[in-house]
C-alpha positions as CSV (number, residue, x, y, z in Angstrom):
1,X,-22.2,26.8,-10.0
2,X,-19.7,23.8,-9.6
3,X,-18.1,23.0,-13.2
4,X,-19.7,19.8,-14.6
5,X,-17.2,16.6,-15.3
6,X,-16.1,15.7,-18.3
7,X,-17.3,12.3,-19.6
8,X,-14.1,10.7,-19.6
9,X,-13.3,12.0,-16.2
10,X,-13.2,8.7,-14.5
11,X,-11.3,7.0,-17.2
12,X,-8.1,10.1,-17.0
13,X,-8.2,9.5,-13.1
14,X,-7.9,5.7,-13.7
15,X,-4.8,5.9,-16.2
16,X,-3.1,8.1,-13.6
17,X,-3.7,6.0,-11.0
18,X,-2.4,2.7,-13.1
19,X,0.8,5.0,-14.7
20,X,1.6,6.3,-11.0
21,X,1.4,2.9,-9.3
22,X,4.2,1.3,-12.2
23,X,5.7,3.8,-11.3
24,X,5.9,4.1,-7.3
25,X,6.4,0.5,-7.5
26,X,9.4,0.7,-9.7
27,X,11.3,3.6,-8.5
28,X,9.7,3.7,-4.9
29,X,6.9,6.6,-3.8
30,X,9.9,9.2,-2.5
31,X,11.6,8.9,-6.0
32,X,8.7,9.8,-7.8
33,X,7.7,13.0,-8.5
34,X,3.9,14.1,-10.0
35,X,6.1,15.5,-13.1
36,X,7.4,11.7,-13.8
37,X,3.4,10.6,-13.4
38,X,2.6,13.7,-15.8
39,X,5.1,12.4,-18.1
40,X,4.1,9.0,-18.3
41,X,0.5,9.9,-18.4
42,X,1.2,12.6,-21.3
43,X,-0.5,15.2,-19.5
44,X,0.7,18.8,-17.7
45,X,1.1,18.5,-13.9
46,X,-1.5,21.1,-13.7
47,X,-3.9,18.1,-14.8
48,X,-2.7,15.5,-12.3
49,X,-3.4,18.5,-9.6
50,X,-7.3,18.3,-11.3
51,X,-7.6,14.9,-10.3
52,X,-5.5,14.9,-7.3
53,X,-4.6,17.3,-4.8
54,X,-1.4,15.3,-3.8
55,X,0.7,12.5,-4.6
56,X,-0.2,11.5,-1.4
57,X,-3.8,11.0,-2.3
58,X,-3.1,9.3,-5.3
59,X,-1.1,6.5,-3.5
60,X,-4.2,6.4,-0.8
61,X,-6.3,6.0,-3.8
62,X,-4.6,3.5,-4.9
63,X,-4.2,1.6,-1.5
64,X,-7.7,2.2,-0.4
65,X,-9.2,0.5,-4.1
66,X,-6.6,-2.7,-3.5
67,X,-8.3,-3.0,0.0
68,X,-11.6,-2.7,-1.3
69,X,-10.9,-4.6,-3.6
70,X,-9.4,-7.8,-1.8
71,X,-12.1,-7.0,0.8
72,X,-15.3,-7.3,-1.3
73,X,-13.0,-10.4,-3.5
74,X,-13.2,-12.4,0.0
75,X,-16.4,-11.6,1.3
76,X,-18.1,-12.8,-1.7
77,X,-15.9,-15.7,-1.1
78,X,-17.2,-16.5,1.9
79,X,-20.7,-16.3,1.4
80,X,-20.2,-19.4,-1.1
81,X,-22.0,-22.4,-0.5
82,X,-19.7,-25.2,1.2
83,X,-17.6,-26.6,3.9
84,X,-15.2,-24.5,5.6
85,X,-12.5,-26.0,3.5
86,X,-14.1,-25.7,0.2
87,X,-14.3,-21.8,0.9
88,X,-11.1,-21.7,1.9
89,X,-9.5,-22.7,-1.1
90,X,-12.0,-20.1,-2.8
91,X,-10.7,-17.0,-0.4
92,X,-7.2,-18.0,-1.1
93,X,-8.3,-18.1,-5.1
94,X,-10.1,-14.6,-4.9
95,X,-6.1,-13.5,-3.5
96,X,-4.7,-14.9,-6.1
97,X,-6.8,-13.6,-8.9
98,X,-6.3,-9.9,-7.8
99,X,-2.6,-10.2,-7.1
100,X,-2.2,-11.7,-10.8
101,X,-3.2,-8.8,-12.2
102,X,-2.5,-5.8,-9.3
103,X,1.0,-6.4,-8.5
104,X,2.0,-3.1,-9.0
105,X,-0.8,-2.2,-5.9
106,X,0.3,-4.8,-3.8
107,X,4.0,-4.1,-4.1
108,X,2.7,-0.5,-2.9
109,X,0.6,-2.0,0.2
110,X,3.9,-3.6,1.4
111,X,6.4,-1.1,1.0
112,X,5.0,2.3,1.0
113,X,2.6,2.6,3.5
114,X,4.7,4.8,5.8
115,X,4.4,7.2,3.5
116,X,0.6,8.3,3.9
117,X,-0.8,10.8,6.5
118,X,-1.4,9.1,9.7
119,X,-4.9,9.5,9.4
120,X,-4.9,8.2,5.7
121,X,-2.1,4.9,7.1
122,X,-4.3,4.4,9.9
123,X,-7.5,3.7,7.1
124,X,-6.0,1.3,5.0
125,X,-4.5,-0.6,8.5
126,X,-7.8,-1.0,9.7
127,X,-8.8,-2.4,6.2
128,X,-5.7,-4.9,6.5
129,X,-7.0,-5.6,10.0
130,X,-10.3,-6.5,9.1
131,X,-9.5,-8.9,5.7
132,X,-7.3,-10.8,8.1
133,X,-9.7,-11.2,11.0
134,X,-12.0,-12.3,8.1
135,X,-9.5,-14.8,6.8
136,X,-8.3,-16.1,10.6
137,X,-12.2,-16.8,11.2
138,X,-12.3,-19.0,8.5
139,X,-9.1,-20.6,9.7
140,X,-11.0,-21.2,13.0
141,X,-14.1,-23.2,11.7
142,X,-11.4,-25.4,10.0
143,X,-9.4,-25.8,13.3
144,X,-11.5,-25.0,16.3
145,X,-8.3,-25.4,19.1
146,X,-7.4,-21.9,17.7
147,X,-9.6,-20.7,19.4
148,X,-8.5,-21.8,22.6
149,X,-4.9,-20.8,21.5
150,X,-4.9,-17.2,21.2
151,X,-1.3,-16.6,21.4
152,X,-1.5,-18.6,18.0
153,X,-3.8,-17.0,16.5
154,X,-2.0,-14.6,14.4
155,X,0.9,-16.1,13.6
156,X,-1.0,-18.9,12.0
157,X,-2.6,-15.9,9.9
158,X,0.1,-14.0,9.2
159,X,1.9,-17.8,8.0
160,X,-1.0,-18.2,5.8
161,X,-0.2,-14.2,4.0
162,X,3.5,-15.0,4.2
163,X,2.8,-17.6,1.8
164,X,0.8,-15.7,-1.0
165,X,1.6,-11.7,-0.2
166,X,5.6,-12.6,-1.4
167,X,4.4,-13.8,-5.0
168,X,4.8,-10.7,-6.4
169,X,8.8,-11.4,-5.8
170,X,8.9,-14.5,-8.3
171,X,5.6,-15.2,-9.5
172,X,4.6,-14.4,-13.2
173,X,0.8,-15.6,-14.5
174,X,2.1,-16.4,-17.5
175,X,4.2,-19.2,-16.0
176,X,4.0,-22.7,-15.4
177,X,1.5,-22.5,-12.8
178,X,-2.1,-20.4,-13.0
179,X,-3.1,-18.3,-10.8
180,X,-5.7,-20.7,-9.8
181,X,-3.3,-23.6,-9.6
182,X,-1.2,-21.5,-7.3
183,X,-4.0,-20.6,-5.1
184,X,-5.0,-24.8,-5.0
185,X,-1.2,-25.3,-3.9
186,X,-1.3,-22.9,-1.3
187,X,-4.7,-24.0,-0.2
188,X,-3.3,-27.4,0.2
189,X,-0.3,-26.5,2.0
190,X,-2.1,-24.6,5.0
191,X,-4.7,-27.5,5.3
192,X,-2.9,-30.9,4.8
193,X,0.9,-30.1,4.7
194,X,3.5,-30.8,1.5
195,X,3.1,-34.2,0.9
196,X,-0.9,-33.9,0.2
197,X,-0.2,-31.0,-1.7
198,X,2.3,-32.8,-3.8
199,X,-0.1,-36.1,-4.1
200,X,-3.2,-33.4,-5.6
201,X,-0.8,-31.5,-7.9
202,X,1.3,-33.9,-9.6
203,X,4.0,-33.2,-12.2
């Protein structure tokens, strides 16, 4: 008879996956070792191993639930009533509003990819793959020669993440600008260029 679950099962997993990704972020995946998690979770290592077999499963864990997460953030996007432009700006706020609060995750989706199984790598890739095909058709109804440009089809996406994906490098919520406001800036940038950008978000 397979044990039952405890009640707080879920919310143990979650903590060690939020103390492990501060941690893989800050020191890097390689330099972190399941006793360091344990530590920081106030646990045994014999615990983590309940809830994990590996630390590689607990960075997939972690990857996979950013990807779902951005995934499901932008679909719901897009099914929003509105122009192509209007939803737009809406995708690029749904970013936004998960990278505020996930930076740790997303520093983790840059960097430390390489170090999941193949199999595991080749998941959250095809994820990636399919949140920016979703993105670059949006892109499309908004600019209809791209499609008849296919050599410039992913740069102009990979432009577009180039400009939000890097936040975590200098951005801070609590600043200046919101999350939202951000998001409107970038928005603006990709559809009408600096100075329109400048002329909707003035000092």
């Amino acid at each position: 008879m397979a044990r039952p679950r405890a009640d707080d099962y879920e919310e143990k997993r979650q903590l060690i996956r939020d103390r492990a990704a501060e941690l893989f972020a800050a020191r890097g995946f390689a330099e972190t070792s399941i006793a360091d998690i344990a530590r920081a979770c106030r646990c045994t290592k014999s615990l983590i191993y309940h809830y994990f077999d590996a630390k590689q499963s607990i960075l997939y864990d972690l990857l996979s639930a950013h990807m779902d997460g951005l995934l499901h953030a932008v679909q719901e996007a897009l099914c929003r009533p509105g122009t192509a432009r209007e939803i737009f700006r809406e995708v690029v706020r749904a970013h936004m509003r998960i990278y505020a609060t996930a930076r740790a995750k997303h520093v983790l989706l840059l960097n430390e990819l390489d170090n999941l199984p193949p199999r595991s790598r080749a998941d959250i890739v095809a994820k990636e793959r399919q949140l920016v095909a979703a993105v670059l058709d949006l892109i499309a109804r908004i600019a209809p020669t791209l499609e008849r440009r296919a050599r410039l089809r992913m740069p102009v996406a990979m432009a577009f993440y180039g400009l939000i994906n890097w936040t975590y490098t200098w951005y801070r919520p609590d600043g200046p600008v919101s999350p939202r406001d951000f998001a409107d800036l970038a928005a603006d940038l990709v559809l009408d260029g600096l100075p329109a950008a400048l002329s909707r978000n003035p000092a």
